[in-house]
C-alpha positions, 0 to 999 in steps of 0.5 A, spaced: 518 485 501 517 492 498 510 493 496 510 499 490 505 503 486 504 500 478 501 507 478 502 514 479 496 516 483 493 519 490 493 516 496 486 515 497 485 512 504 490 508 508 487 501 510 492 497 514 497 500 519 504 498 522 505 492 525 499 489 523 498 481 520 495 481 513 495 476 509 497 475 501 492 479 497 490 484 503 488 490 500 494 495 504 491 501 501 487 505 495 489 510 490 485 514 486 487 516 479 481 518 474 475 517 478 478 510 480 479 507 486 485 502 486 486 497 490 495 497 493 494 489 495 500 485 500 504 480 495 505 476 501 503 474 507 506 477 514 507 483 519 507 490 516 513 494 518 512 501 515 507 504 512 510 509 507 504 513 505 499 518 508 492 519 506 492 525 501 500 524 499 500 524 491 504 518 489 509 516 482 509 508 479 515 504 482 514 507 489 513 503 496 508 504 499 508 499 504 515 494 506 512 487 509 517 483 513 514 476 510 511 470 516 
């Protein structure tokens, strides 16, 4: 399961890593985008796979951030 960006952004702080169990709504990581800080949460429950972004890397709307293999 692909979990994308709705907005185009910074990525301001990773919050989870590869290989890490997380559960339905789980923050994954947080952007900022005009002063704000939002929140990327898991869609659903499971083991992170891949983490596809870094602190710092400048991100589109649609793209993934995060692939969850589901539980």
């Amino acid at each position: 399961m692909e979990v994308r960006a709705e907005l185009t952004a910074t990525v301001w702080k990773v919050v989870t890593e590869e290989g890490a169990t997380v559960a339905e709504g789980d923050e994954l990581v947080i952007l900022e985008s005009m002063k704000m800080e939002i929140p990327v949460v898991a869609t659903v429950a499971g083991t992170v796979k891949e983490m596809r972004v870094s602190e710092e890397d400048r991100i589109s709307e649609g793209d993934v951030v995060a692939v969850i293999e589901p539980s």
